[in-house]
Rosetta silent file (secondary structure, phi, psi, omega in degrees, C-alpha in Angstrom):
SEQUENCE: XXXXXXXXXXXXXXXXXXXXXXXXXXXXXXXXXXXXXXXXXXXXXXXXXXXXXXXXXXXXXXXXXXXXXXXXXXXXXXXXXXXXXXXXXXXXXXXXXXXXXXXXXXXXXXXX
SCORE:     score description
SCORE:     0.000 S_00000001
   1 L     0.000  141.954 -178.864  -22.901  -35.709  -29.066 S_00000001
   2 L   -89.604  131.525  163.094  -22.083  -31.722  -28.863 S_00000001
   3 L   -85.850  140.474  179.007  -24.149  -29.173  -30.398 S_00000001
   4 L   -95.546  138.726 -170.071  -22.436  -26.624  -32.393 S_00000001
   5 L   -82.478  160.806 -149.453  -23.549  -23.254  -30.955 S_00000001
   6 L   -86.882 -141.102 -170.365  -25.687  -21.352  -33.199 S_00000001
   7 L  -104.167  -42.268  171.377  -24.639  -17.981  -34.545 S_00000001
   8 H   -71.993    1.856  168.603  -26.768  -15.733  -31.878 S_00000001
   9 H  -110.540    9.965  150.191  -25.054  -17.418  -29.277 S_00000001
  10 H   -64.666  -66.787  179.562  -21.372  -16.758  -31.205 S_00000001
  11 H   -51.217  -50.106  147.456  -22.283  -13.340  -31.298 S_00000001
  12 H   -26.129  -71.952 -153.432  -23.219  -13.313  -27.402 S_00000001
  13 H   -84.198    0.780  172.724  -20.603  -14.844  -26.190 S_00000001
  14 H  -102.506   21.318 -177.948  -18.205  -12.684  -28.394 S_00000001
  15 H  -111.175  -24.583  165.669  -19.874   -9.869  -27.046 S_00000001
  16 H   -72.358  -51.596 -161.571  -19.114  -11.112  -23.541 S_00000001
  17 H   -76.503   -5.462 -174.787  -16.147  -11.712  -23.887 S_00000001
  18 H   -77.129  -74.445 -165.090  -15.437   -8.025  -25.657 S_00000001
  19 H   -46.062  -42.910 -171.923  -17.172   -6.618  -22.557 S_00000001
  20 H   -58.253  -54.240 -168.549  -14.816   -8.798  -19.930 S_00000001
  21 H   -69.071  -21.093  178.113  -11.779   -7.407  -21.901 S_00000001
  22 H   -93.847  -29.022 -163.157  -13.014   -3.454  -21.794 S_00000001
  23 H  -107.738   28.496  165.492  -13.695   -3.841  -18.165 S_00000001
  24 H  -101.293  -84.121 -157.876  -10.337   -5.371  -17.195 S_00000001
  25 H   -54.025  -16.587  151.791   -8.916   -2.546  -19.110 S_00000001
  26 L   -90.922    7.159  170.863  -10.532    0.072  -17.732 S_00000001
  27 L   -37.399  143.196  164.876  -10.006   -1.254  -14.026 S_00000001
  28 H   -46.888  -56.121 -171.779   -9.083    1.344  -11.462 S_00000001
  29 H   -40.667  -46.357 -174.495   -5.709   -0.770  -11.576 S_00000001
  30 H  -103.535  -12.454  165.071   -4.383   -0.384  -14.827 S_00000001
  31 H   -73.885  -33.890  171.288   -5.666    3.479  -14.975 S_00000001
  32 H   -74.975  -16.890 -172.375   -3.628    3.980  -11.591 S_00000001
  33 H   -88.932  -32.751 -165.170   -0.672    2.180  -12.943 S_00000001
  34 H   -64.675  -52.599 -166.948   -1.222    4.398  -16.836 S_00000001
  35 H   -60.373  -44.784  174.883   -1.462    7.574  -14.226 S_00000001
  36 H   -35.748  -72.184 -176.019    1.549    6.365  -12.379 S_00000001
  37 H   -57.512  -33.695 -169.680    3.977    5.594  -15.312 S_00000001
  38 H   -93.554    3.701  147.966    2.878    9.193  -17.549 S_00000001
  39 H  -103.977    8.489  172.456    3.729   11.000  -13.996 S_00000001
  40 H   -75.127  -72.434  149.706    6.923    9.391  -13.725 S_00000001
  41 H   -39.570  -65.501  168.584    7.819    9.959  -17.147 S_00000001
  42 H   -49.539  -79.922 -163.159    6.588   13.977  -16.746 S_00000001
  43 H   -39.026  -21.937 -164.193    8.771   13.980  -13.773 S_00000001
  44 H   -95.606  -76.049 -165.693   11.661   12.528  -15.429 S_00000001
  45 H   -57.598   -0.538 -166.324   11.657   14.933  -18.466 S_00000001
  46 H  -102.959  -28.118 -159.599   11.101   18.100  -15.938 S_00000001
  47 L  -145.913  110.054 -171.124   13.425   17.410  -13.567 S_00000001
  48 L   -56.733  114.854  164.956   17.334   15.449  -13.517 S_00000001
  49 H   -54.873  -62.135 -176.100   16.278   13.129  -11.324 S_00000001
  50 H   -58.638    0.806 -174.844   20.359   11.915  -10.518 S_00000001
  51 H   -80.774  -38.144 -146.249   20.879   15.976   -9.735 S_00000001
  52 H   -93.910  -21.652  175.744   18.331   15.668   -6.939 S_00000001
  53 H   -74.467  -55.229 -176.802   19.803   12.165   -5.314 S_00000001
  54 H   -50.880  -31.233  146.783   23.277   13.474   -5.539 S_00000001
  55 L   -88.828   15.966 -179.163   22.215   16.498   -3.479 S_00000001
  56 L   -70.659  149.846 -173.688   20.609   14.511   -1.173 S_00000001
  57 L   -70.668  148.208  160.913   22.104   14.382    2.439 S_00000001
  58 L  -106.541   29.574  161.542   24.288   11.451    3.614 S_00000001
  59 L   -94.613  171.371 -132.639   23.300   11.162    6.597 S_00000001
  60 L  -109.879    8.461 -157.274   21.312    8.319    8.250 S_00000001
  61 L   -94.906  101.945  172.584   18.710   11.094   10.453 S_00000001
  62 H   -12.287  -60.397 -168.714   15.227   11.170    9.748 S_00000001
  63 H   -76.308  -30.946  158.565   14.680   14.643   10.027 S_00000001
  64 H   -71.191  -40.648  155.110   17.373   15.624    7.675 S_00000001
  65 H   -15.020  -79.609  171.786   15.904   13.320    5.025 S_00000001
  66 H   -47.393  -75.909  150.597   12.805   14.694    5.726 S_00000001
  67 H   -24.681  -69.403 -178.794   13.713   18.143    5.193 S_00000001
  68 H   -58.567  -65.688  172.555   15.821   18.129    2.484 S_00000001
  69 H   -50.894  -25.342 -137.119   12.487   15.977    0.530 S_00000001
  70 H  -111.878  -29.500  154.533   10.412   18.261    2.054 S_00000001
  71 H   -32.784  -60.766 -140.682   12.796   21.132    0.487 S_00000001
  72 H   -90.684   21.200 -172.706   13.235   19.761   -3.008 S_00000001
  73 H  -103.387  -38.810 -169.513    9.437   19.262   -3.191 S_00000001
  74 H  -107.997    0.593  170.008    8.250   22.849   -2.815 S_00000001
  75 L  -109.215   48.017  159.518   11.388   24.534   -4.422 S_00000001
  76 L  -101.057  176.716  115.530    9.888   23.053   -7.960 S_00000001
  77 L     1.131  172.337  179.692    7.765   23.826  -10.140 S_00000001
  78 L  -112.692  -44.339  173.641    4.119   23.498   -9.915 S_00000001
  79 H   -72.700  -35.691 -179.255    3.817   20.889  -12.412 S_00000001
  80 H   -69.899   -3.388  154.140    6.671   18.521  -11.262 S_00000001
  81 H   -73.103  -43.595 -172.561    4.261   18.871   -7.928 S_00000001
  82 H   -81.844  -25.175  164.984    1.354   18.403   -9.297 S_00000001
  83 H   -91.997   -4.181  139.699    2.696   15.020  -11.028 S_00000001
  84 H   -38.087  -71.091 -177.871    4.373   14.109   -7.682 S_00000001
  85 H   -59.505  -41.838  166.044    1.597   14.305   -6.108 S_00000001
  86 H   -59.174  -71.106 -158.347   -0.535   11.879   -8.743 S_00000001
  87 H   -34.344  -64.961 -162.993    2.017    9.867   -8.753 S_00000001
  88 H   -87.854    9.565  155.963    1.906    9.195   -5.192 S_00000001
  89 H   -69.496  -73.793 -168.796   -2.016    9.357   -5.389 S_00000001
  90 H   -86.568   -0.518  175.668   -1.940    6.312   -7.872 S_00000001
  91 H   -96.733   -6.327  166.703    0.756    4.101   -6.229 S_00000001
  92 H   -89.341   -8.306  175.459   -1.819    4.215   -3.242 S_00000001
  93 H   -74.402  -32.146  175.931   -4.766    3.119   -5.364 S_00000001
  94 H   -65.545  -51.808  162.180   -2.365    0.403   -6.862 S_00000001
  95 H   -46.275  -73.602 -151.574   -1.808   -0.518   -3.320 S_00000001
  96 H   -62.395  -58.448 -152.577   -5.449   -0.420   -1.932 S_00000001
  97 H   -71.904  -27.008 -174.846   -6.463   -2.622   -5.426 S_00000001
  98 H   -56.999  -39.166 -178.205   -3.123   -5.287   -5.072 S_00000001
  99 H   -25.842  -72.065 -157.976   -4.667   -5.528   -1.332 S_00000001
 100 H   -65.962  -33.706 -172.946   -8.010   -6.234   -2.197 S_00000001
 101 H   -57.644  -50.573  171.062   -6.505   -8.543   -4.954 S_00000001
 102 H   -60.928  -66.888  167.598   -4.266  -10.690   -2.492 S_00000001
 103 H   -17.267  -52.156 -163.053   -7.085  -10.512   -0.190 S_00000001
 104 H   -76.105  -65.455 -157.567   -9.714  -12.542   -2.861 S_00000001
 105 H   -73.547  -54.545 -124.182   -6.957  -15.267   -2.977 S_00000001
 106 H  -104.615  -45.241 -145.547   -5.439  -15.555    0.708 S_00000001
 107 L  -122.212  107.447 -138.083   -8.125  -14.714    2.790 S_00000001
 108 L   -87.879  150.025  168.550  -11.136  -17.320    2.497 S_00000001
 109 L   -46.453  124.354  171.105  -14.990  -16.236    3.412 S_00000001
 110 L   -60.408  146.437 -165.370  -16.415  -17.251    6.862 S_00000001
 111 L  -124.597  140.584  179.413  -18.883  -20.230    6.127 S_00000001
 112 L   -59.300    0.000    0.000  -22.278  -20.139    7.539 S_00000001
């Protein structure tokens, strides 16, 4: 036979489960992916993105790449820098947490 759970332990466990759901949404994870996408989106309204591939070189040489990014980076604005730079700030936190994430599944604990 089952016991029906009483009412303080409804309220508990809908209090857990409230809590589980605020702290997946406040994860480092989904605040680097929220920072990611609203600098992506700034970057997009500040700057025609197809303007800047279309003056990009078409050549295959590292160093002209590099140049030319290393050009179009510092002859912006200061804000389309300053959301570059988050941007590329929060796709490494999204990295470092997918890591850790893959990690949990993949890579099993040495046993004593």
């Amino acid at each position: 036979m089952t016991e029906q759970p009483t009412s303080i332990e409804r309220v508990v466990m809908k209090r857990v489960y409230r809590m589980r759901v605020l702290r997946a949404l406040a994860s480092n994870t989904v605040l680097a992916a929220a920072v990611a996408a609203a600098a992506l989106y700034g970057i997009g309204r500040e700057v025609w993105v197809a303007k800047v591939f279309a003056n990009m070189p078409q050549v295959a040489s590292l160093s002209a790449q590099t140049s030319f990014w290393l050009s179009a980076f510092f002859h912006t604005h200061f804000l389309v820098e300053a959301l570059i730079v988050a941007t590329l700030l929060a796709l490494i936190i999204l990295a470092r947490e997918t890591a850790r994430l893959l990690a949990q599944f993949f890579i099993t604990p040495a046993r004593a």
